[in-house]
N, C-alpha and C positions, 0 to 999 in steps of 0.2 A: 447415491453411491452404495447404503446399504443393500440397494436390490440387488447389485451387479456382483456380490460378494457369492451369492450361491452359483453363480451362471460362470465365476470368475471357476472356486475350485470345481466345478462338474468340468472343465476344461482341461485344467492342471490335471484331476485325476485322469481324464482320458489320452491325456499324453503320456503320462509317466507308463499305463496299462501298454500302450502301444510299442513302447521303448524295449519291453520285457523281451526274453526269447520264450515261444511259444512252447508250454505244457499242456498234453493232451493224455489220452485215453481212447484208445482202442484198436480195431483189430488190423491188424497190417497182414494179413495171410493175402499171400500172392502179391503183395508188394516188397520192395528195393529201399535201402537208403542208399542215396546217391553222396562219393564224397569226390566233389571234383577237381579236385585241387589243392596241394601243399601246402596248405596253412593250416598255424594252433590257433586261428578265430573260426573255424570251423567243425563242430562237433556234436556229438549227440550222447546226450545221458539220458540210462534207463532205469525207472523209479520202483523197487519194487514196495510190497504192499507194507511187510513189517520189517523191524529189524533184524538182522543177522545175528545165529546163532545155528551154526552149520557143523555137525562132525564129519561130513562129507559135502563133495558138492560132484555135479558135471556139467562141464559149458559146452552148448552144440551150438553150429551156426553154420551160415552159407556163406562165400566168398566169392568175387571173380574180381582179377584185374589183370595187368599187366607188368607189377613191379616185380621185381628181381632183388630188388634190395632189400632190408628189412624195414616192415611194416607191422604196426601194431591192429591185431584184429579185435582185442577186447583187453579190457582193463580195469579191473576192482582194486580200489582203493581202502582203505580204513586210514582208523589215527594212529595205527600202531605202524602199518606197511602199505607205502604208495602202492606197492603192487603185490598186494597180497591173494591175486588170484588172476593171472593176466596171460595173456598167447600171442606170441607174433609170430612172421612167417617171411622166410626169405628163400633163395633159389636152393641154399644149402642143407637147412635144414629150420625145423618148428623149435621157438622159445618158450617152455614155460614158467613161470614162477610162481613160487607157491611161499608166502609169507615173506617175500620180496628175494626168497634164493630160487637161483637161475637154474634149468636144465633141461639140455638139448636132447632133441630126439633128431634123430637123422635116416634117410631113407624113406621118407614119406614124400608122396608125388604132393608139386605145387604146379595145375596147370594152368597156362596164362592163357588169358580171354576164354577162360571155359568156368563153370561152378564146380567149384571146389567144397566136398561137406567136412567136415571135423568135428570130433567132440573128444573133449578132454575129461579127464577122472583123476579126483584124489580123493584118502581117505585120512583120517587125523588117529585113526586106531593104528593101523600098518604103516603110515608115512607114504604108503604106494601111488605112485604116479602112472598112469598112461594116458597114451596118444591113439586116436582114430582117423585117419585122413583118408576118403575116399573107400579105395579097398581094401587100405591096408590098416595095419595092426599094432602098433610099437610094441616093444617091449615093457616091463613095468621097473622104474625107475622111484628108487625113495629121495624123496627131495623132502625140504623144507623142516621146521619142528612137529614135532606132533601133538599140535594143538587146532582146536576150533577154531572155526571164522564167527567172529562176533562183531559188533555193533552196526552202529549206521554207515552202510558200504554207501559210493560214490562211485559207478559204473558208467564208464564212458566206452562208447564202440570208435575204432578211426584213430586213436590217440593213447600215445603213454600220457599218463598222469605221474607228473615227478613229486609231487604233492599233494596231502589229502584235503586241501581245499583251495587248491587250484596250481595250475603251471600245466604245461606238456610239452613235450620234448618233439624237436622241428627235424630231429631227425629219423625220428620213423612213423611221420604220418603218412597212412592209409590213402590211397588214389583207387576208388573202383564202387564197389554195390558191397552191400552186406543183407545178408535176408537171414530167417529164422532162425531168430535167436530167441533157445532155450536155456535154462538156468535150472537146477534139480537138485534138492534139498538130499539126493541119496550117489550112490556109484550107481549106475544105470548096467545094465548086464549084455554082455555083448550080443543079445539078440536084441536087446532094445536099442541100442545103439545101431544094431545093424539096420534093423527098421527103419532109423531115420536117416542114417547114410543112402540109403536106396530109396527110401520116401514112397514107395510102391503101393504100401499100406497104409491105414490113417497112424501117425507114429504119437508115441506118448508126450505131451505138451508141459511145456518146465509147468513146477509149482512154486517156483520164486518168481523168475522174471521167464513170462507165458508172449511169444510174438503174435498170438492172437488176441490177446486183450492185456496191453501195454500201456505205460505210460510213459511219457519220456517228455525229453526238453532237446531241440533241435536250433541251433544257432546258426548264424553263415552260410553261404555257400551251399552247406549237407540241405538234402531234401528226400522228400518219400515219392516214390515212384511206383508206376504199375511196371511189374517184372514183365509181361510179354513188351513193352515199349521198349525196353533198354535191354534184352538179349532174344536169341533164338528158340524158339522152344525146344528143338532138341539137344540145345547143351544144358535144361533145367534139368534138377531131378524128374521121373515120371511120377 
């Protein structure tokens, strides 16, 4: 009986390893996550290196789906505000919030079954908020305190997070792909921004959360995909 004890937990532990949802590292350029289906057991959180301690940020990323409704594209958590840095997007207009207050930008194109680029900005000196969606440009909007993003974020793509350590909200998950998602420790300047809207040129890569060398935890359903399998090349950026 005592032999069978080491053979027993080398078993146990390779069960409980197998149970886990999978964390990894590395580069997803020119790959998709796939989210295919309306459920909160399906999600992806992305890990970055250190802690949060931000007096600005800008979130850039790629979208395509279908929905009309609203849908959450990104979501930063902390313990002070479930959604202290988050973006959704519906037929009428883009959600931000900034230290869990709410505010809309309107007039910016959502086009369905095509990529869709955006990248948001705020700054904790000015309180200034804008929006980039494709060509266009929002205006600058003061939302939120003016204060820093600090501690250990919880960054979830696909999902609001009603909670900073854990819940999400079933009525605006995400149906479609999400690709290049960048995270930047600064306000990016609307030539860098435009850079990565039209991706033409090589564009500048977050220094928080980098889609080229990522780590993340992928549960359910979501999976990583190669982008030319799951759209056309000419509705990708060039």
């Amino acid at each position: 009986m005592k032999r069978l004890a080491p053979y027993v937990y080398f078993v146990v532990c390779c069960g409980l390893a197998l149970s886990q949802t999978k964390t990894d590292r590395k580069s997803l350029r020119e790959k998709v996550i796939t989210f295919p289906e309306l459920t909160t057991s399906s999600w992806v959180k992305l890990h970055p290196n250190e802690s949060m301690d931000l007096s600005a940020a800008t979130v850039c990323l790629r979208f395509y789906t279908d929905q009309l409704t609203t849908s959450c594209l990104f979501s930063l958590a902390t313990p002070s505000h479930p959604q202290d840095f988050s973006l959704s997007a519906d037929s009428k207009h883009y959600m931000m919030y900034i230290h869990s207050a709410p505010i809309p930008f309107k007039g910016l194109s959502l086009k369905i079954n095509q990529w869709n680029s955006v990248c948001a900005t705020w700054d904790a000196t000015s309180g200034l908020a804008q929006m980039f969606v494709n060509e266009a440009a929002s205006i600058r909007k003061m939302v939120g305190p003016k204060v820093s993003f600090k501690g250990a974020p919880v960054i979830t793509l696909g999902q609001y997070q009603t909670l900073y350590d854990g819940g999400f909200q079933q009525s605006s998950i995400f149906t479609g792909f999400i690709s290049d998602v960048h995270v930047h420790k600064e306000v990016l300047t609307a030539r860098q921004i435009k850079t990565y809207i039209e991706a033409k040129i090589k564009y500048k890569l977050g220094d928080y959360i980098n889609w080229h060398n990522l780590k993340y935890t992928i549960a359910g359903s979501a999976q990583v995909e190669e982008k030319q399998h799951v759209t056309y090349a000419k509705d990708e950026p060039i």
